[in-house]
N, C-alpha and C positions, 0 to 999 in steps of 0.2 A: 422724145419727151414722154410720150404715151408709154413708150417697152417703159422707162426709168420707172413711171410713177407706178405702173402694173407690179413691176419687179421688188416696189417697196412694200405694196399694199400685201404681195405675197410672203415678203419677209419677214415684215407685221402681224402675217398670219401664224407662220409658222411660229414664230421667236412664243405668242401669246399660246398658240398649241402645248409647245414644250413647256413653256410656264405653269400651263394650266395642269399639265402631266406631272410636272415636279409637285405641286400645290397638294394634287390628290396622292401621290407616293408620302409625303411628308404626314400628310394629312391619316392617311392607311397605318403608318407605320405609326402616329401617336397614339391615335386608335388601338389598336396590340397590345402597345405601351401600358394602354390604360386597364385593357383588359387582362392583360399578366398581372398588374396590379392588384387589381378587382380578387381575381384567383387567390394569390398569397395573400392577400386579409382575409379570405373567407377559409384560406385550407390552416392559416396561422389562428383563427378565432375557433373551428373546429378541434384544433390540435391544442389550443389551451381548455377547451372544455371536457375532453377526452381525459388530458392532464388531470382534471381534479378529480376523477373518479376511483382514480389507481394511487395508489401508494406509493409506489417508485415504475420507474422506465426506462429503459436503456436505447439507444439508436447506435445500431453497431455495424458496421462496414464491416464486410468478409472480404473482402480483399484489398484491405488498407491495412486492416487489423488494428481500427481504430475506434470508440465508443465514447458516445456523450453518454454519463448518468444524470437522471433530473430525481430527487425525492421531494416528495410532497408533506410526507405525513411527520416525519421525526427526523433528528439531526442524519446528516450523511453518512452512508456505509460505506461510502464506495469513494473514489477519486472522481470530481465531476467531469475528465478523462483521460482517457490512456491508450493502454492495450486492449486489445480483445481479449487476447488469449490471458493476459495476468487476471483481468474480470472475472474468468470462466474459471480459475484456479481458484483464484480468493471465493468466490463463491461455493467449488466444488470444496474449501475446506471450512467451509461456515456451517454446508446446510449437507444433504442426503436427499436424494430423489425418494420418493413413496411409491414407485412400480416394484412389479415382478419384471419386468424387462431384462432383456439379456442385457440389452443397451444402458443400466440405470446407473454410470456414472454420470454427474452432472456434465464435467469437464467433456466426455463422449458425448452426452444431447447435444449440447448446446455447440458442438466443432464445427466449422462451417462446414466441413465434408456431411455430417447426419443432418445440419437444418436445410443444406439444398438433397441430400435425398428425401427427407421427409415433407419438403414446403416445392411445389413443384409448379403450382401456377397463381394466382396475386389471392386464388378461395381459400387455399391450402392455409393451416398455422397447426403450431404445434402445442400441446396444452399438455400441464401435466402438474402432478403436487409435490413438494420438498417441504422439505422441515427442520429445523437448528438440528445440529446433532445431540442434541440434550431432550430433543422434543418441547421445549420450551415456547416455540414458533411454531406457526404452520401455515403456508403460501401455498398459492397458486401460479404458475408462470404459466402465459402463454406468450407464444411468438408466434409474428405475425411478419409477414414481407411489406416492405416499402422501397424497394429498389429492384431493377433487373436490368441489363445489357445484353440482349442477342437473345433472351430468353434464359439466360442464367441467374439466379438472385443472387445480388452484389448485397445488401442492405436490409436486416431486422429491426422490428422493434419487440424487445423483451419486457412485459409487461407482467410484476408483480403485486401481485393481492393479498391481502393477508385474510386466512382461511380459520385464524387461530378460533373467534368467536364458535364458529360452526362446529368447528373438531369438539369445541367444551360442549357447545348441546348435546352434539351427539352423543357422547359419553354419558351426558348427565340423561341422556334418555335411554342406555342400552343398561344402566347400572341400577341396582335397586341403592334408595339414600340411604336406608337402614343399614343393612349391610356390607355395601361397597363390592357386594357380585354383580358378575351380568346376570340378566332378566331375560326373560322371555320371549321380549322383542329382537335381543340382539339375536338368541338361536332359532327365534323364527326366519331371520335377515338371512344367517349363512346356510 
């Protein structure tokens, strides 16, 4: 009678161990739960404040070949999404890169092949100016990584600015108003 009641008191023990075990596994994992949560409202509230600084933005998978566009400032240009590569087209016949680059096709920058040789670890991004084909526009792009696998980048975010205000200063400060020449300043510049 003594082994029986020992034998309960132990199984009692154990059965309330393993309870207790399951209790804190449940308890660990809600915990996670809460803090994955926590995370995605803080990188989701970061990522809407980010949003209202810029004009338009793209998040584009390099190897789905697939982009969300979000615009902020004025009606859409773009399809809110698609392709990569139709984005990088339609764009390459909207606008004109502003380098000397060998590289200054839009559709070439922006190819997944030049943004993972140019964007190489999560500091890297790539920045550079374009403009309507008429000069009517004038932007800023950078890209920026938000994705990687194995240490490859899978994931851009292409973020444009409009530079147009700047480009008018400039001008109205390299030009005399009388005349409509450059001035002094712009050939002290080059």
């Amino acid at each position: 009678m003594l082994l029986l009641a020992l034998f309960a008191v132990i199984l009692f023990g154990m059965s309330k161990i393993f309870h207790d075990e399951s209790k804190m596994r449940r308890e660990r994992a809600e915990a996670e739960k809460q803090e994955l949560q926590r995370r995605k409202e803080i990188a989701d509230e970061m990522f809407e404040g980010m949003a209202r600084l810029v004009d338009r933005f793209a998040i584009c998978d390099l190897d789905t070949d697939h982009y969300e566009h979000h615009e902020r400032k004025k009606e859409d240009l773009y399809p809110a999404e698609g392709s990569f590569r139709e984005l990088r087209e339609e764009i390459s016949r909207k606008y004109v890169a502003l380098t000397d680059g060998e590289n200054a096709k839009l559709t070439q920058m922006l190819s997944p092949e030049n943004l993972r040789a140019q964007i190489k670890t999560s500091d890297d991004s790539l920045k550079f100016e374009y403009a309507a084909r008429d000069r009517s526009t004038f932007l800023m792009m950078t890209v920026v990584p938000c994705g990687w696998e194995n240490g490859r980048l899978t994931r851009v975010m292409m973020i444009a600015q409009d530079t147009g205000r700047q480009h008018m200063l400039q001008e109205l400060a390299n030009t005399d108003a009388l005349t409509g020449l450059l001035n002094k300043r712009y050939f002290d510049a080059v």
